[in-house]
Every structure is written in C-alpha cells, then in structure tokens.
C-alpha positions as CSV (number, residue, x, y, z in Angstrom):
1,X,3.6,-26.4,28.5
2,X,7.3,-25.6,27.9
3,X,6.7,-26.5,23.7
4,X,3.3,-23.7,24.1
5,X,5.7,-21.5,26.0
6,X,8.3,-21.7,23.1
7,X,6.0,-21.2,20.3
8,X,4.2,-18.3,22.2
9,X,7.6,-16.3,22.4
10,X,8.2,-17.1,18.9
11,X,5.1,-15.8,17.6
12,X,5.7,-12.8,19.6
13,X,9.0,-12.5,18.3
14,X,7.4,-12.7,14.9
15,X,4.6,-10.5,15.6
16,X,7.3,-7.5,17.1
17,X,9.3,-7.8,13.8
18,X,6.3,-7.1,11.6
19,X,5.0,-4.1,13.8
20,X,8.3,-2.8,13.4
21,X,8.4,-3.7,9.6
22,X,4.9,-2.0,9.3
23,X,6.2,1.1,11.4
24,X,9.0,1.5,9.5
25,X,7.7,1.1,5.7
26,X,4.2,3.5,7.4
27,X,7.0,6.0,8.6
28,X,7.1,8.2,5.0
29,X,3.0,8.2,5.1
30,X,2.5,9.2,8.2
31,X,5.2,11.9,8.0
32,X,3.7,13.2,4.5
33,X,-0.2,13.2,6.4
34,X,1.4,14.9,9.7
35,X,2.9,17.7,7.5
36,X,-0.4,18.1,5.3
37,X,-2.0,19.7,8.4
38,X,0.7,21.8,9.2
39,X,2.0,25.1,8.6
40,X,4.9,26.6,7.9
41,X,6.2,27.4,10.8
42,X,5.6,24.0,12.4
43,X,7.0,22.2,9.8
44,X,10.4,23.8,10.0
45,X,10.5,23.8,13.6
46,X,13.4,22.9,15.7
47,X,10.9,20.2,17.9
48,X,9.8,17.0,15.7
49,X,6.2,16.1,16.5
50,X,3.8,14.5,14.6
51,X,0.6,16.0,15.5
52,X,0.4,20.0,14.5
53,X,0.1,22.5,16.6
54,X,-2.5,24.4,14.5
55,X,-4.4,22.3,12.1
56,X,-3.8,23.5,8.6
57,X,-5.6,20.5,6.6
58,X,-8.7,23.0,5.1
59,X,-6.4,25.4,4.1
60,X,-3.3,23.2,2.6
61,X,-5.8,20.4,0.7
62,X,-8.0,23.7,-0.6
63,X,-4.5,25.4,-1.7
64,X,-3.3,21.7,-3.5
65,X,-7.0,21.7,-5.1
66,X,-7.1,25.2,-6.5
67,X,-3.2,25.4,-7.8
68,X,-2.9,21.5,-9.5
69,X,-5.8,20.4,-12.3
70,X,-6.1,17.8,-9.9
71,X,-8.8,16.3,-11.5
72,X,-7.0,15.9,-14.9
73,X,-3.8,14.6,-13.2
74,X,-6.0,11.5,-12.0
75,X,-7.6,11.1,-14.9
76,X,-4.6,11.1,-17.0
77,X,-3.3,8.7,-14.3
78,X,-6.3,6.3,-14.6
79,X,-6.4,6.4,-18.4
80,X,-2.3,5.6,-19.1
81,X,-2.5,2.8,-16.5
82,X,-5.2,1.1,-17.5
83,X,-4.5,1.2,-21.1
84,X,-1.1,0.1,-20.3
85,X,-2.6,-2.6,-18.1
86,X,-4.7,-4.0,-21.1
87,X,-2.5,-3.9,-23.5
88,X,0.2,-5.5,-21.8
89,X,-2.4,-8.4,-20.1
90,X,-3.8,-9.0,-24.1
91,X,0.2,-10.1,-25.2
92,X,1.2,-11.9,-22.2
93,X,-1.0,-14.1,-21.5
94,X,-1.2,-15.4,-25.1
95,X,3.0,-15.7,-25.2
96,X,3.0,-17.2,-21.1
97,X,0.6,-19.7,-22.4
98,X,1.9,-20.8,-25.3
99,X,5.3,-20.9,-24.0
100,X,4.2,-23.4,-21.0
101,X,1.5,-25.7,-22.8
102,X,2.4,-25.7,-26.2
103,X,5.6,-28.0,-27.8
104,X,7.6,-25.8,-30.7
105,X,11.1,-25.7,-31.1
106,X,11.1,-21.9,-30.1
107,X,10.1,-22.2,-26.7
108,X,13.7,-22.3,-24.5
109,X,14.8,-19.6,-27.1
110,X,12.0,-17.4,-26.3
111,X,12.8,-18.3,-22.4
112,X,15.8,-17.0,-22.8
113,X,14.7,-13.7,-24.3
114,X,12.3,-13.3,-21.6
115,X,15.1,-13.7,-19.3
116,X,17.3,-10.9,-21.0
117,X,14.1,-8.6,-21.4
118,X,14.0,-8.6,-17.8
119,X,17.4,-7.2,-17.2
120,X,17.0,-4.1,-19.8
121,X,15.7,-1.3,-18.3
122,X,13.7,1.8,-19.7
123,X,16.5,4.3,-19.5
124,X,18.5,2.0,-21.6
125,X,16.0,2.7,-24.6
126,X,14.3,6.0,-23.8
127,X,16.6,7.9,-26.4
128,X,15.7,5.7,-29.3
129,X,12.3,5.8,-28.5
130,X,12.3,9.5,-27.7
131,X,13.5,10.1,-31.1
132,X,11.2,7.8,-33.1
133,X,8.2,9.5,-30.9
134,X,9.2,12.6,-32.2
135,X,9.9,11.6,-36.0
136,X,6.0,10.4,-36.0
137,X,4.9,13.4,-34.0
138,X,3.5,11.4,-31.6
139,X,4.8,12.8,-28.1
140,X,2.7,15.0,-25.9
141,X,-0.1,12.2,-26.2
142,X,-1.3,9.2,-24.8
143,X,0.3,7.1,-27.4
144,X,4.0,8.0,-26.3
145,X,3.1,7.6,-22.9
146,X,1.4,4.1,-23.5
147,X,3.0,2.6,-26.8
148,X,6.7,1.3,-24.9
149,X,4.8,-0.7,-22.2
150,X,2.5,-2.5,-24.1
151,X,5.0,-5.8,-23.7
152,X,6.0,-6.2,-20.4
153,X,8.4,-9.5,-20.7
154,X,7.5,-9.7,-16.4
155,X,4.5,-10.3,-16.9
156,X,4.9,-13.0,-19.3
157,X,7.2,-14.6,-16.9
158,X,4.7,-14.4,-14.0
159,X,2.0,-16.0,-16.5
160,X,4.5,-18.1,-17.4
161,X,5.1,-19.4,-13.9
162,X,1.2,-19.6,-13.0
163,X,0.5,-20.9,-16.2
164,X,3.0,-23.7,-15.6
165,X,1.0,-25.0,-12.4
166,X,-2.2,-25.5,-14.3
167,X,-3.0,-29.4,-14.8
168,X,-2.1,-30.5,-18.2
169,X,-5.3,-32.4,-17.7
170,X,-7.4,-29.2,-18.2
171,X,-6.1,-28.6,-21.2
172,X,-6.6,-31.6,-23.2
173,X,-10.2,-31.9,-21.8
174,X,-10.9,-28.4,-23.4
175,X,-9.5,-29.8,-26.5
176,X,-11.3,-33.0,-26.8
177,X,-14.3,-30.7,-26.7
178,X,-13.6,-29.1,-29.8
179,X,-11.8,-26.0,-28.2
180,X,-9.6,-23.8,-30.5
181,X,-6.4,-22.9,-28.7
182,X,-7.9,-19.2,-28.6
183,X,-10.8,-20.6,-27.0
184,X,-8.7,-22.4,-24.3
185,X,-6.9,-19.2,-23.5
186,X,-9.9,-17.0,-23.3
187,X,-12.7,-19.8,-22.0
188,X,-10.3,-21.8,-19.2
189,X,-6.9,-20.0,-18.9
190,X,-8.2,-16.3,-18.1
191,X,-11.0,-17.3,-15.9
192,X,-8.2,-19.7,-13.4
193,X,-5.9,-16.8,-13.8
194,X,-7.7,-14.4,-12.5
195,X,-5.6,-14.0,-9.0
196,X,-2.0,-13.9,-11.2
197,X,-3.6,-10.8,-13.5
198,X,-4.5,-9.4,-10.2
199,X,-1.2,-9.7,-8.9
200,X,0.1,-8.4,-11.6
201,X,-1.7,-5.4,-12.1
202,X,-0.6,-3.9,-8.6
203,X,2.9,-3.8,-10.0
204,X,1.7,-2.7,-13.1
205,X,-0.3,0.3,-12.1
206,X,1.7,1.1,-8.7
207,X,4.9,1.2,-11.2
208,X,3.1,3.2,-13.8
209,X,1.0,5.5,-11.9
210,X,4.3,6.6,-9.9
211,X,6.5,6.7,-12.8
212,X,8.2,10.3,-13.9
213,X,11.0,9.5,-15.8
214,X,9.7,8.5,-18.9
215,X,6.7,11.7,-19.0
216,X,9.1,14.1,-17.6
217,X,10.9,13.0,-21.7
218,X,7.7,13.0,-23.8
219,X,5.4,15.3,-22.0
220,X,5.8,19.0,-22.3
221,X,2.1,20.1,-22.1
222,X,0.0,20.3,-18.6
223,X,-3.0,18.5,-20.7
224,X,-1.5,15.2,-20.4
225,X,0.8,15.4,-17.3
226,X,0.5,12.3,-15.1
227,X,0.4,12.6,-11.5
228,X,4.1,12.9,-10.6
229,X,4.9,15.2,-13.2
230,X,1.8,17.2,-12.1
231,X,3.2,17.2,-8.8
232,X,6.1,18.3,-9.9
233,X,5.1,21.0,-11.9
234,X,3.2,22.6,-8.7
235,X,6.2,22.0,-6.8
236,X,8.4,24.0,-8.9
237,X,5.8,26.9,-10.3
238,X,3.6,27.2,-7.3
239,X,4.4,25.8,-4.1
240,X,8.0,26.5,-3.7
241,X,8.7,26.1,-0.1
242,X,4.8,25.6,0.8
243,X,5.1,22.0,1.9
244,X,2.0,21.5,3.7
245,X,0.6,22.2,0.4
246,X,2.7,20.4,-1.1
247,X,2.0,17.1,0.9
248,X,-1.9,17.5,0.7
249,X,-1.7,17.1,-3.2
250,X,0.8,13.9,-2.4
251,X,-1.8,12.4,-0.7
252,X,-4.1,12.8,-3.1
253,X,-2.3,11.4,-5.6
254,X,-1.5,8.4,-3.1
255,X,-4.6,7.5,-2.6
256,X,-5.9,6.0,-5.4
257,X,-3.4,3.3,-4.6
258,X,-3.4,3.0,-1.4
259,X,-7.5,1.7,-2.1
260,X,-6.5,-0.4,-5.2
261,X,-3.6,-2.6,-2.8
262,X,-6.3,-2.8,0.3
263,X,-9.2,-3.7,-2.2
264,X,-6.9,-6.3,-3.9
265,X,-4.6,-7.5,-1.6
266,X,-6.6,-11.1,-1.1
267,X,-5.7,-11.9,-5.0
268,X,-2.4,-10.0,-5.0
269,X,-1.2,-12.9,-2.2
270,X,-2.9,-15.4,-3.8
271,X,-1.1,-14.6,-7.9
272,X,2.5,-14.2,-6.0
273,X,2.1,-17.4,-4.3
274,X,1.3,-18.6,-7.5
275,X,-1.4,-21.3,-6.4
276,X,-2.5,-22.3,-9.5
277,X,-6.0,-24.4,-9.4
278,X,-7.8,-25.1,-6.1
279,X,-9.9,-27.9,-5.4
C-alpha cells in the first residue's frame, strides 16, 4: 500500500507539472484567441479577463479577411515550405545514408562539417546571399525564398542518427538481391524512415512557415509575401492599433500548424525518439 501510495503522489506530482507546463506554453494562444473577439475598448482595459465583454469575432476575423490577401499569404506559405521540405529531404537522406552505412575515407571529415554547419546561422550569410540574389535578379521570387534552405546539415544529422539504428543486416540483404545503392535508399531506407522525415518536417515547416527574417531581405512585393511578412505588412499599413484585428489574422495564420503538429504528432515522437526498426 505505502509503495502505491508513493507512486500515486508521484504521478500526481508529474501530472501537476505538465498541466502547468501546458498552461504556461497555451498562455500566448489563448491570449491571442481571447483578444480576437474583442474590441478595443476591452482590450486596453484596466481589468484583465479573458472572456470579452462584447464578442467581436464576426467583425475582427471579417476585417483580417477583407484587409490581408489571406489566401495568397497561405498559399505562398504552403508552396515555400513544401518546396523547401523536398528539396532538403532529396539531399539528406542520400548524404545521412551514406555517411552511416557506407566505408570511405571522407566520412568523419564530413562529420565534422555537419557539426560546424550546425553552428552557422542564417544571419551569418544573408548579406552574401542577398547580394548574389540580386546580381542574378532572382529576389522577389520563390527561388530566393527557397534556394538557401535546400541543405539543411540538421537534418542530415537527424538521418544520420536514425539511419545509424538500422540493422546492418538490412542492408546487405538488399544487396545480395541485386540492389543498387540508390535502390536501397529509395526501396528500404525511405520506407523505415518514414517517422524521422516526419519528425523532421515539423521543424522544417514550423521554422519556415514562421520565419521573417530572411523575406522581410528578399521580398519587396505583396505577391510573394509569406505569412509573417503579410502580417506584418497589415500590421503596419492597416491595422495600426486595431489588435483584435490584428489577432484574428494571427490565428489564421496559426492554424495551419497547429493541425499539421496534432495530425503528426504520433510520428513526430516516434522520429525524435529515434526508434529505428520495430519488430
């Protein structure tokens, strides 16, 4: 009775941290959807309460809707990820497979630059690019916004350290049956990494899809504005201090990923746990 007791008040103890955890990461969210139905006056209010006194959610999601090419936000949104996501999934798995199955002299070198890749950041290398984007004319385009995240040296390393789990068993099996390396990759690898690319792609897109530092430097025309720099354009042209408004279009823009996390969050566990192949 007394070791039940014990692990009964530990798992509540547990349980109370992660409520808290949950309230506390919720907190923004819940804030931004509280002021969405607001108006003015009860945002700036002296009292602080989360449920409005009038509801304004008709007239501030109708106001984000008719002042932000909401629709084009998204899609630009949905179009840069995902080609992002491709591009970068097509190199690493390649590199993350050759560098933990394959012998070659190379390998611990190219470790090591995967290693130092990981500690340069975008803002390190956005003047050189922004420079050679504009010698070829390419900025205010897809391809500037795309073209410097096609090789993401974290995801090679998270392939890498999936990859590293797979029996070595697997792989000379495929290669007794005639497989090419290419074939391996594409027929054995992909298919058993499916929960690592899945992993993966929430911090690709979530990283992407919120990112305004890099199209705030190559995108000057409204046509190809992603979602935060559409959000804030509107904030600084058209809603001013008008931040129900201003939170109804945030949620929009949220919620795309909000769905992509809940609909993957089974294989996003399972890729960071790094599993590798189950019985």
């Amino acid at each position: 009775m007394k070791t039940r007791s014990r692990f009964t008040l530990g798992r509540l103890i547990r349980l109370a941290l992660l409520i808290i955890g949950a309230v506390i990461f919720l907190a923004p969210y819940i804030f931004m959807i509280s002021a969405a139905g607001k108006s003015q006056d009860d945002i700036f209010t002296a009292a602080l309460s989360l449920i409005p006194t009038h509801f304004y959610y008709m007239q501030n999601f109708a106001k984000a809707l008719e002042k932000v090419a909401m629709g084009t936000l998204l899609w630009n949104g949905v179009v840069v990820c995902a080609l992002i996501f491709v591009f970068q999934v097509l190199v690493a798995i390649p590199c993350a497979y050759a560098m933990a199955k394959l012998k070659f002299r190379a390998a611990r070198m190219m470790m090591v630059l995967v290693l130092l890749g990981l500690l340069v950041p975008i803002h390190a290398t956005a003047l050189p690019l922004y420079v050679a984007f504009d010698s070829l004319s390419l900025l205010n385009g897809y391809t500037a916004l795309v073209a410097p995240f096609t090789i993401s040296v974290f995801a090679i390393f998270l392939f890498l350290q999936f990859f590293r789990a797979m029996p070595d068993d697997l792989i000379h099996a495929a290669r007794l049956d005639g497989m090419s390396e290419l074939g391996i990759v594409s027929r054995v690898i992909v298919p058993n990494a499916w929960p690592a690319v899945t992993a993966f792609a929430i911090f690709s897109v979530v990283a992407h899809w919120n990112d305004l530092y890099w199209p705030l430097i190559v995108i000057s025309k409204p046509g190809y504005a992603t979602p935060p720099l559409g959000l804030m354009n509107f904030r600084a042209a058209e809603a001013g201090d008008d931040y129900g408004a201003l939170m109804a279009a945030t949620i929009i823009i949220t919620i795309p990923l909000v769905a992509a996390f809940l609909l993957a969050q089974k294989r996003f566990v399972e890729g960071i746990t790094m599993t590798g192949l189950k019985g």
